[in-house]
C-alpha positions as MATLAB code, in Angstrom:
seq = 'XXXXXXXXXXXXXXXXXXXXXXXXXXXXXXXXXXXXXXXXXXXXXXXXXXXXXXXXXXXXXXXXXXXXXXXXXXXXXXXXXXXXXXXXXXXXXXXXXXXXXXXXXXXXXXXXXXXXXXXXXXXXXXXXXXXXXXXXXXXXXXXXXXXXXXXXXXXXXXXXXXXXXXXXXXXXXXXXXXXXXXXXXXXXXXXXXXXXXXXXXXXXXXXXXXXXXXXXXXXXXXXXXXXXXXX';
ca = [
       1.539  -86.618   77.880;
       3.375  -83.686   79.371;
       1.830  -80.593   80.013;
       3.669  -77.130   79.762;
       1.901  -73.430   81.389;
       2.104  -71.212   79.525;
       2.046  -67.565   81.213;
       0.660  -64.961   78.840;
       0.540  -61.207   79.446;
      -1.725  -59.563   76.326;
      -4.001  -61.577   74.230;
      -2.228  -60.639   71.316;
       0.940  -62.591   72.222;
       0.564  -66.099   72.214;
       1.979  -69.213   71.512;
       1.815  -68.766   67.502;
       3.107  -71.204   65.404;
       4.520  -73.309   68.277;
       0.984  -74.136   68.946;
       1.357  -76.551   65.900;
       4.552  -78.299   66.928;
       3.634  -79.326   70.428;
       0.054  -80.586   69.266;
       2.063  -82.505   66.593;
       4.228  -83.656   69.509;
       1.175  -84.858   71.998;
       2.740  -82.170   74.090;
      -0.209  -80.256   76.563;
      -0.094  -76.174   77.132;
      -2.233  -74.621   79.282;
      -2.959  -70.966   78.923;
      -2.463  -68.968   82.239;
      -3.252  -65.050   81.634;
      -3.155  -63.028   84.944;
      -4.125  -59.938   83.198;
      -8.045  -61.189   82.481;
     -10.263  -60.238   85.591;
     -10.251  -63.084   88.387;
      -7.439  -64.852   86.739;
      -4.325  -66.212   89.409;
      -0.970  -66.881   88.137;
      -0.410  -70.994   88.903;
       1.385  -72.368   91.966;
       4.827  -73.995   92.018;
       2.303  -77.325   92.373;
       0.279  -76.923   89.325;
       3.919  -76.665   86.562;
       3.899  -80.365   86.725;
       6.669  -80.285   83.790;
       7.146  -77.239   82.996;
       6.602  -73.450   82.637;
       6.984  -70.612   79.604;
       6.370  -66.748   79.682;
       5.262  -64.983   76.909;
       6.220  -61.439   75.460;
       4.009  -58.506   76.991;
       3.630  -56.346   73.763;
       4.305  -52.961   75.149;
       5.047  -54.320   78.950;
       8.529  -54.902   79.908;
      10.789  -55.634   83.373;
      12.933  -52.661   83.568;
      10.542  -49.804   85.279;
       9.584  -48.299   82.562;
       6.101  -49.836   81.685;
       6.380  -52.984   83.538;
       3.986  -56.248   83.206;
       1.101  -56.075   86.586;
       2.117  -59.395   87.745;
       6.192  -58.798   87.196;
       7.077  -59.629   91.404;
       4.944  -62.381   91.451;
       6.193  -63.898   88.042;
      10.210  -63.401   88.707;
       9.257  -65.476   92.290;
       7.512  -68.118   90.623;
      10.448  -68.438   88.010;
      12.426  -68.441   90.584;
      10.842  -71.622   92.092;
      10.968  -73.457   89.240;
      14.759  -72.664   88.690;
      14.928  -74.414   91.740;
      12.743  -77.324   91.510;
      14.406  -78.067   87.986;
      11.345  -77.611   85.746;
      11.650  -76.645   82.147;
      11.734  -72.874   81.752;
      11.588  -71.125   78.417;
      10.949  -67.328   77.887;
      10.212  -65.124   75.569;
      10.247  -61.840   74.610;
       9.428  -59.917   78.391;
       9.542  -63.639   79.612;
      12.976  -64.229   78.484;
      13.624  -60.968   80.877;
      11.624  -62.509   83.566;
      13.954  -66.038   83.597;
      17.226  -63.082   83.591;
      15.670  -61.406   86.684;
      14.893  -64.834   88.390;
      18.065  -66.338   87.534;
      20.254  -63.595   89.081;
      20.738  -61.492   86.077;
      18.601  -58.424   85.204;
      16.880  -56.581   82.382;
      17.770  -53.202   81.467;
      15.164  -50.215   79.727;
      15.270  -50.363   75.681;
      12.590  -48.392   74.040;
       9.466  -50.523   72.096;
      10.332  -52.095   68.767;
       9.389  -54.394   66.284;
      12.589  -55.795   64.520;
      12.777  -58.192   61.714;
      16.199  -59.198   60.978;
      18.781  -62.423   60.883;
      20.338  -63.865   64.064;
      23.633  -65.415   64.596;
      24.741  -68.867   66.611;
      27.143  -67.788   68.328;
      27.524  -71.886   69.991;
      27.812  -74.469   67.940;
      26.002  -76.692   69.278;
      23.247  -74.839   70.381;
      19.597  -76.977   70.886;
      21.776  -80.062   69.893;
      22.937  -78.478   66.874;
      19.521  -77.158   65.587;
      19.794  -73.905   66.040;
      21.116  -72.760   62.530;
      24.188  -70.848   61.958;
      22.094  -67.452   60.801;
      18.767  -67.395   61.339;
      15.378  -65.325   60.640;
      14.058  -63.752   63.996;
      11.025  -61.487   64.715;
      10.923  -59.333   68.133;
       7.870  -57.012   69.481;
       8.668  -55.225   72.858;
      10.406  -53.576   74.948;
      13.388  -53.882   77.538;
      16.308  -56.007   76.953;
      17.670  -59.372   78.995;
      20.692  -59.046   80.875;
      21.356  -62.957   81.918;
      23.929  -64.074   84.773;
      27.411  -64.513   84.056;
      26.534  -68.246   84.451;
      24.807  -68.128   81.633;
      25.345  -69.608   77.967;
      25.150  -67.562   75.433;
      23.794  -69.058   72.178;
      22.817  -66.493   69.447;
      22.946  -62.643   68.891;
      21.208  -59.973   66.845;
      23.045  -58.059   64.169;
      24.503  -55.479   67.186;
      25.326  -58.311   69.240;
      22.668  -58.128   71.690;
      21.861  -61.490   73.380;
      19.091  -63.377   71.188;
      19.078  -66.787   72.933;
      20.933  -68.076   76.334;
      20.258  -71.045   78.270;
      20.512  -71.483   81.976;
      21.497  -74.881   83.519;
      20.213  -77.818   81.491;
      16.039  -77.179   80.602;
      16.018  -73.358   80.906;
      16.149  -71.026   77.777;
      15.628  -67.410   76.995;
      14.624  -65.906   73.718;
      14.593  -62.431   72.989;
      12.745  -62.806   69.944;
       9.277  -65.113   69.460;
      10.218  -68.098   66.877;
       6.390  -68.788   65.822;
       5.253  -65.019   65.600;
       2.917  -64.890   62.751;
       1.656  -61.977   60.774;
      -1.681  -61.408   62.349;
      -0.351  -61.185   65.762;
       1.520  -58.555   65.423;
      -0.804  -56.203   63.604;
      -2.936  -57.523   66.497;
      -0.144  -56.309   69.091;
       0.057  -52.765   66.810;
      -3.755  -52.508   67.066;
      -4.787  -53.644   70.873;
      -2.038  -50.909   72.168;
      -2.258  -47.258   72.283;
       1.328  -47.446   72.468;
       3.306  -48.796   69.060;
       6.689  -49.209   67.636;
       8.020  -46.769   65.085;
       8.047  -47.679   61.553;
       5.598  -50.544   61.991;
       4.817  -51.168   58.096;
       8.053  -52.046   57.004;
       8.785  -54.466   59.498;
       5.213  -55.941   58.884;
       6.234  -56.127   55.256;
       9.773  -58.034   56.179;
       7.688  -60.404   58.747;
       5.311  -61.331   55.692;
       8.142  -62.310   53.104;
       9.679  -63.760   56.003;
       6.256  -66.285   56.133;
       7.621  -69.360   54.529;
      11.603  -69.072   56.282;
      10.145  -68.540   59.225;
       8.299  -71.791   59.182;
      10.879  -73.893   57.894;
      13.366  -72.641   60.591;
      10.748  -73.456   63.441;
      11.112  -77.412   62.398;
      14.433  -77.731   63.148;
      14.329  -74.811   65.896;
      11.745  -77.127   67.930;
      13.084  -80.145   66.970;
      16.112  -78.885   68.987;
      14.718  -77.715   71.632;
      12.229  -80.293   72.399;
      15.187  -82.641   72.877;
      17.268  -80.452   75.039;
      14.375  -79.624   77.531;
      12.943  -83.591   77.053;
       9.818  -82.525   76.457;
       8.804  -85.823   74.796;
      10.929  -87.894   77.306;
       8.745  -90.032   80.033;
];
């Protein structure tokens, strides 16, 4: 069974409902979360197939408010960029696989944005990535990637939603199992909250049921592009 870390930065943020679908797929994720007292982030040794940062809520990667462990995160990104592990980011992490991959991140102010992305590559995760697409986003700070970089979906404005980097590395802006709960969970653990909260909490709970069918082909896609289930 292969065994992803998972690098989480507020307990509020989590896997979601991606939790589901790699259970479902015998496919192992470890919580790492450097922000609990006495907690270390792993070592290049212990991603034995691969690696995924989480969003940070109101933490970003672009000096405004940025996450505690940010250096030691972009370096250990960095590592596995070389060393050809699976990498997928979201939400601050997708910003943290930019920085490490030679791009950057530039300051964009907290939000939470429900809304409908757009493929912009066809055959983006093998073709599972749907043409238009629901997407959910809590944070702040935006993803620049390299020019080396493929982009696969934007927002409504045309800001980068999804890129990958090289074969097994992918960035998401926006979190593709956030549920309901965890983001009234994000609004509630933070002094610090996005404007307009309850109508985007309203469009994230009529968006329940797309939002799940979406995920099915959205991980079925990725899965086989990063070979998760390969041995």
């Amino acid at each position: 069974m292969k065994t992803i870390n998972v690098i989480q930065h507020t307990s509020a943020d989590y896997l979601g409902l991606l939790e589901d679908h790699l259970e479902g797929r015998k496919i192992g994720f470890s919580y790492c979360r450097p922000f609990a007292e006495g907690a270390t982030l792993p070592r290049l040794s212990d991603v034995k197939d691969g690696i995924m940062f989480l969003g940070g809520g109101p933490w970003g990667t672009a000096g405004v408010r940025d996450i505690p462990s940010l250096k030691k995160e972009i370096e250990l990104c960095r590592h596995c960029l070389l060393a050809n592990k699976i990498i997928i980011g979201i939400g601050a992490g997708a910003q943290i696989l930019a920085i490490a991959a030679g791009g950057a991140s530039v300051a964009s102010p907290l939000e939470f944005t429900t809304g409908i992305g757009s493929r912009v590559q066809g055959d983006a995760l093998n073709g599972y990535l749907d043409a238009s697409f629901p997407y959910v986003l809590y944070g702040r700070d935006w993803p620049v990637p390299p020019d080396y970089a493929q982009v696969l979906a934007i927002d409504e404005t045309g800001r980068t939603l999804a890129f990958q980097l090289g074969e097994t590395a992918f960035g998401f802006v926006f979190h593709p199992g956030m549920k309901l709960a965890m983001a009234e969970d994000l609004i509630m653990e933070f002094d610090e909250i996005p404007t307009e909260t309850a109508p985007q909490l309203l469009n994230l709970q009529n968006m329940k049921r797309e939002i799940e069918d979406n995920l099915v082909r959205f991980m079925t896609g990725l899965i086989q592009k990063t070979g998760l289930m390969r041995h």
